[in-house]
C-alpha positions in Angstrom: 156.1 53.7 315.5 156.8 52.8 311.7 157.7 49.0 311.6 161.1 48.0 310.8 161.9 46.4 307.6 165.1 44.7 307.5 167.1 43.0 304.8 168.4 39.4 306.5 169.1 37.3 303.0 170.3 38.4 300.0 170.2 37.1 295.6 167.4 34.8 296.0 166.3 34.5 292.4 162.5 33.2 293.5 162.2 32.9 297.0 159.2 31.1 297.9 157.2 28.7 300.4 158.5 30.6 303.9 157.5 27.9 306.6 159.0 28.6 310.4 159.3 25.6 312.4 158.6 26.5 315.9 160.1 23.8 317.6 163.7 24.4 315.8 163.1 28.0 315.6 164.6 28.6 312.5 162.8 30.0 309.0 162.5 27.2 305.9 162.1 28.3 302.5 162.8 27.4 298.7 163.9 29.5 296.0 162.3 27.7 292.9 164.2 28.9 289.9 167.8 28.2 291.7 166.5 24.5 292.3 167.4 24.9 296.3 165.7 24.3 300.1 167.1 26.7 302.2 167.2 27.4 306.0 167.9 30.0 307.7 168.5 30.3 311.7 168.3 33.6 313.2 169.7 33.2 316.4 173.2 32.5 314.5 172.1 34.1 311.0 173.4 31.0 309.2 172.6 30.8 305.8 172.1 26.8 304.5 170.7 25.4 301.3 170.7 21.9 299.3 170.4 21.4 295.4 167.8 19.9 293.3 167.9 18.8 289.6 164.8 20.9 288.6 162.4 22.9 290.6 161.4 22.7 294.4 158.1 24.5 295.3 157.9 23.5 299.1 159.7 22.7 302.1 157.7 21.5 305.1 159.0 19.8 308.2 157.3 16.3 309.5 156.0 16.5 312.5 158.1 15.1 315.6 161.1 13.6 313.4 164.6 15.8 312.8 166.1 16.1 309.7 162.6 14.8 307.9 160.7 16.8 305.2 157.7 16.5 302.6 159.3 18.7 299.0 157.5 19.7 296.5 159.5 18.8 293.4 158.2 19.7 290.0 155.0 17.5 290.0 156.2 15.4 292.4 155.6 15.7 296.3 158.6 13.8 298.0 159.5 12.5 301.4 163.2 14.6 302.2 166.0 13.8 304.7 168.6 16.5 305.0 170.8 17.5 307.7 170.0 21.3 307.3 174.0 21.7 306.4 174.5 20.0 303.4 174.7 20.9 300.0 172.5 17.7 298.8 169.8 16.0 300.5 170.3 12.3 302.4 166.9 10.7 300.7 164.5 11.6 298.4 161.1 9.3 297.9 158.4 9.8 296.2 154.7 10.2 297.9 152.5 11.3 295.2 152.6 12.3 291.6 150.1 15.3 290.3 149.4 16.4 287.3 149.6 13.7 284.9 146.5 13.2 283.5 147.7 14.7 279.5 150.4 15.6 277.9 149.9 19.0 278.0 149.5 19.4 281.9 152.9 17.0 282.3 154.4 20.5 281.7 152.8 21.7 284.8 154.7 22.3 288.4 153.6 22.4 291.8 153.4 25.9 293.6 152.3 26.9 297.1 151.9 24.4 299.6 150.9 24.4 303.4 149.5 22.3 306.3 146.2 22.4 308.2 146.1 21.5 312.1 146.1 17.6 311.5 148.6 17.7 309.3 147.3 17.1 306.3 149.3 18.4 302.7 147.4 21.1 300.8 149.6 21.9 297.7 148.2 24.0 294.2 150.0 23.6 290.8 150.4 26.2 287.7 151.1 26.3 283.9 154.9 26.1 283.6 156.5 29.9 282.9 157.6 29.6 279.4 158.2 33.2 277.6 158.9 36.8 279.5 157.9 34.9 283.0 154.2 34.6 281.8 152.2 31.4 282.6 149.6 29.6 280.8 146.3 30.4 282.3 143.6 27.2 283.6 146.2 24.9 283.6 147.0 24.1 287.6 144.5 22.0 290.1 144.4 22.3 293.9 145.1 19.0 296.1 145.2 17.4 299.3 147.3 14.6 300.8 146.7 12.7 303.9 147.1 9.3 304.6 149.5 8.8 301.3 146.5 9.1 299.6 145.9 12.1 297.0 142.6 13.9 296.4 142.0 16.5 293.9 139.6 19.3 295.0 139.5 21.8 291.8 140.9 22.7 288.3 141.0 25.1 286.4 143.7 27.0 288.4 146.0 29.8 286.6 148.7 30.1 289.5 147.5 28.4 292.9 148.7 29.9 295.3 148.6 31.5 299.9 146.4 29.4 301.8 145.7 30.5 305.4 142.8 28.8 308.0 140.6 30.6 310.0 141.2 29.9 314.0 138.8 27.6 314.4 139.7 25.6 311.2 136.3 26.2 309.8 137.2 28.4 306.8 140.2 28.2 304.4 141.4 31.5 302.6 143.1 30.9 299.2 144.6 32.6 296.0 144.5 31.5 292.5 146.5 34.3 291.6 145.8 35.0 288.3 141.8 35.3 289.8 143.1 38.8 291.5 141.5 37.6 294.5 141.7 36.0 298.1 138.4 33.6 298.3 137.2 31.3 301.0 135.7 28.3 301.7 134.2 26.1 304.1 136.4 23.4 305.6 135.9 20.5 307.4 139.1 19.8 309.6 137.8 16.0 310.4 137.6 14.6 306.6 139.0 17.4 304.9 136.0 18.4 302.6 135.9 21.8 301.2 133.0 23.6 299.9 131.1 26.9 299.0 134.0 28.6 297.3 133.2 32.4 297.3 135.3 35.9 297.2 136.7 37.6 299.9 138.6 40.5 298.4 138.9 41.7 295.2 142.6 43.4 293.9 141.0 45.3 291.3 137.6 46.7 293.5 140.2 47.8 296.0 142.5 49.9 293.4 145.4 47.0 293.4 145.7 46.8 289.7 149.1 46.0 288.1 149.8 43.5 290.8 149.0 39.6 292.5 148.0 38.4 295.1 150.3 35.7 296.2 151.1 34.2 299.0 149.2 34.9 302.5 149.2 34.4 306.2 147.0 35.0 309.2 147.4 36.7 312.7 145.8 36.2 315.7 143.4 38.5 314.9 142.3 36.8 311.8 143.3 39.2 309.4 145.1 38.1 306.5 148.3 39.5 305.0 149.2 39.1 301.4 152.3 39.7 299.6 151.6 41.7 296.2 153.8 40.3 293.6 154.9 43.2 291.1 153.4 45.8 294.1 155.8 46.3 296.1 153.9 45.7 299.4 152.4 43.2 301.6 148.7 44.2 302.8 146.5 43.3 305.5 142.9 42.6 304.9 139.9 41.6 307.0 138.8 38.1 306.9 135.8 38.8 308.3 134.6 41.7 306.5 134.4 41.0 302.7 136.6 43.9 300.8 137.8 45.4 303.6 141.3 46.7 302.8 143.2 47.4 306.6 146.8 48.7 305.9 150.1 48.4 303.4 153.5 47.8 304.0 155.5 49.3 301.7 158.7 46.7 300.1 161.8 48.1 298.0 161.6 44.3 296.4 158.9 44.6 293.5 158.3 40.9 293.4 156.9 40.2 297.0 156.1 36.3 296.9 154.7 35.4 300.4 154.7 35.8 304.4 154.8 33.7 307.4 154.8 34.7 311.1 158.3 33.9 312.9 160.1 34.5 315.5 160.1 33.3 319.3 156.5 35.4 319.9 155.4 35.1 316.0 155.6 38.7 316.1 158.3 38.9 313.2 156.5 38.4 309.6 159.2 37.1 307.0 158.8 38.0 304.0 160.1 36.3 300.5 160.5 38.0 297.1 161.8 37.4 293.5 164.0 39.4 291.3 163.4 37.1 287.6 162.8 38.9 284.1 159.0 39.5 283.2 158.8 41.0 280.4 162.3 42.1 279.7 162.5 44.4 283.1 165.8 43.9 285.2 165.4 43.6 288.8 168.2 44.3 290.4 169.6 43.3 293.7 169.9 43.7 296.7 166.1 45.1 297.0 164.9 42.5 295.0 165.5 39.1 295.4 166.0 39.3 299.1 163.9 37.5 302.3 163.1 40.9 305.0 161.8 40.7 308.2 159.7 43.2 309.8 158.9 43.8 312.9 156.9 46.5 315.3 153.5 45.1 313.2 151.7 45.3 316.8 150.0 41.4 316.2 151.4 38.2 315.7 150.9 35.3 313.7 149.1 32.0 314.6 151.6 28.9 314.2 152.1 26.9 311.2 152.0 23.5 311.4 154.2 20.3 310.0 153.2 17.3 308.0 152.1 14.5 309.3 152.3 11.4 308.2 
């Protein structure tokens, strides 16, 4: 049987950052050019989002505390209270500051972010997109946070982007999208370390040229799935077989941003995408620019976790 693709959110104009709290059972995500976090509760299919001043990347619930977030807001990561309801947010606080070392990256923005099993903050930035959606290459850095303390791992990012861990948090997948490919490293769950960066899959060797890779998630099987922004598809690859292409899922939305595994069973993958002008072509909704959800995939995700402080 054909999995079921279904429309569930409509005119997002960059929907990014899906995270689903298990414990509220409901879906998180931002849409970065529209300045909002927005939730989104299946059981009722209520539709809620708060405003920003100027870009949010992330939205990640802290662990054991309601109403409680950590935002990634333009270079800033931030401490959140909202209700979930409201058009504006209770509290904002700053945590940590990235990006500031020159001028020139002071025009950068944070991206992608996610959690490993202790909680600790992994979040990417990227060149701010300046002319026909295009970004300045090299410009981003990947980080960690963790005990309100900021570490910087690597530079020389072009758009930093999905970040999945292996099962038994010994290997982190990630995407530099502008790289064209999903590498891994070695990771050290009890300090944090990562090491021995090397490629797992390769956009071009596998005939995916003309899109990214953008944002990824794991099953239980430990293959990855990675939405293909400009592709029209979300594909599932083999983490443990270097360039090992498994299926595609074929979106109507051109600009697939990323995944995460939802649902009561983590059975349903939700599914984020953009409809903004690159290079002068209109993207018109509803296709484009919606969140789907697709179900009858036959595997299901393995949980995401919250921040800890």
């Amino acid at each position: 049987m054909a999995p079921k693709i279904e429309r569930i959110i409509e005119n997002i104009e960059l929907g990014e950052g899906p995270h689903w709290d298990i414990s509220a059972q409901v879906l998180y995500f931002v849409d970065i050019f529209s300045k909002t976090i927005n939730k989104y509760d299946p059981s009722t299919k209520k539709h809620t989002k708060a405003h920003f001043d100027t870009y949010v990347s992330f939205i990640i619930p802290v662990e054991g505390e309601v109403n409680k977030f950590v935002v990634g807001l333009g270079r800033h990561i931030v401490f959140v209270v909202w209700d979930g309801e409201s058009d504006k947010v209770e509290e904002i606080k700053m945590l940590a500051e990235v990006d500031h070392q020159s001028p020139e990256s002071m025009e950068n923005r944070l991206n992608d972010a996610k959690c490993d099993t202790s909680g600790r903050l992994w979040a990417g930035t990227m060149g701010v997109e300046k002319i026909n959606g295009q970004v300045k290459p090299n410009m981003g850095s990947f980080y960690s946070y963790a005990d309100r303390k900021l570490k910087k791992h690597f530079n020389q990012i072009g758009i930093s982007n999905g970040l999945a861990w292996s099962r038994d948090n010994k290997k982190l997948f990630y995407i530099d999208s502008m790289k064209g490919t999903i590498d891994q490293l070695d990771f050290d769950s009890s300090n944090g370390d990562i090491s021995n960066r090397r490629t797992l899959f390769t956009f071009e060797k596998n005939q995916l040229n003309g899109c990214l890779p953008d944002g990824m998630t794991i099953d239980e099987d430990e293959n990855l799935w990675v939405a293909c922004f400009n592709g029209n598809k979300v594909i599932k690859i083999d983490s443990k077989n270097p360039e090992t292409l498994l299926d595609t899922i074929s979106l109507p939305a051109k600009q697939v941003t990323s995944v995460a595994w939802g649902g009561s069973n983590l059975d349903e993958l939700y599914v984020t995408s953009a409809k903004f002008l690159v290079d002068g072509i209109v993207l018109n909704p509803p296709d484009h620019g919606s969140i789907y959800k697709i179900t009858g995939l036959g595997t299901k995700g393995l949980p995401m976790s919250n921040f800890r402080f």
